[in-house]
C-alpha angles and dihedrals in degrees: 000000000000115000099230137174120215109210121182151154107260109345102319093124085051093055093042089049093048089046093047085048095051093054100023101035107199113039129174095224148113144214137243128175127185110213126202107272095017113168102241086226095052094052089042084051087051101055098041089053095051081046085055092045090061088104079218139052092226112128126303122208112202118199119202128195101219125040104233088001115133083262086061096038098051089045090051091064082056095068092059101050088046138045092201102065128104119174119201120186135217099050111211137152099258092046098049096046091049090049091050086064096058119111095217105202130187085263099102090186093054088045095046089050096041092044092045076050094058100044087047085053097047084045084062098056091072134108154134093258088219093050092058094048090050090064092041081057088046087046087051104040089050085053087237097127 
């Protein structure tokens, strides 16, 4: 499994862990929660020091809630200090549980390709729920079902 760290506004990585724990069971990620009137240093000191609590130096995926919110931008900086980050944006439980599938390898190329595949794949799985279920109708009423 993929080592991940879930890092969110409020406790949104809590609930998405809890949530991957409950359907997946065993998971290789942390946890990361940005509080109201959070020093920035304090939450720049708490990633670097879940990064450092990996045991290995195989590749990280962090996953942020917001694209270009203070969770992205304090992961970017991530990417510059350390050759094994990789920061992926619009947590949500399908894209974190296909991400924590992945076999992340020293290849960057091959991550970078296998981790763009899941979030296309994630992208995929959604959908307006009435909409579907209009084209399931056009597909019945043609007989083509």
């Amino acid at each position: 499994m993929t080592n991940m760290i879930l890092f969110s506004h409020g406790k949104l990585a809590n609930g998405v862990a809890d949530s991957c724990q409950l359907i997946i069971g065993s998971h290789q990620f942390k946890t990361l929660n940005v509080l109201l009137d959070q020093p920035v240093q304090e939450i720049e000191d708490s990633l670097d020091n879940l990064i450092d609590s990996f045991e290995t130096q195989e590749p990280i995926i962090i996953v942020t809630d917001i694209p270009g919110g203070s969770t992205t931008q304090t992961a970017i900086k991530q990417i510059e200090k350390r050759d094994n980050i990789y920061v992926v944006t619009g947590m949500n439980l399908g894209l974190v549980m296909s991400l924590s599938f992945l076999n992340l390898t020293s290849n960057k190329e091959n991550n970078r390709r296998v981790i763009n595949e899941a979030i296309e794949e994630t992208k995929n799985g959604m959908y307006l729920v009435e909409d579907m279920f209009n084209t399931m109708d056009e597909i019945t009423d043609d007989g083509d079902l």
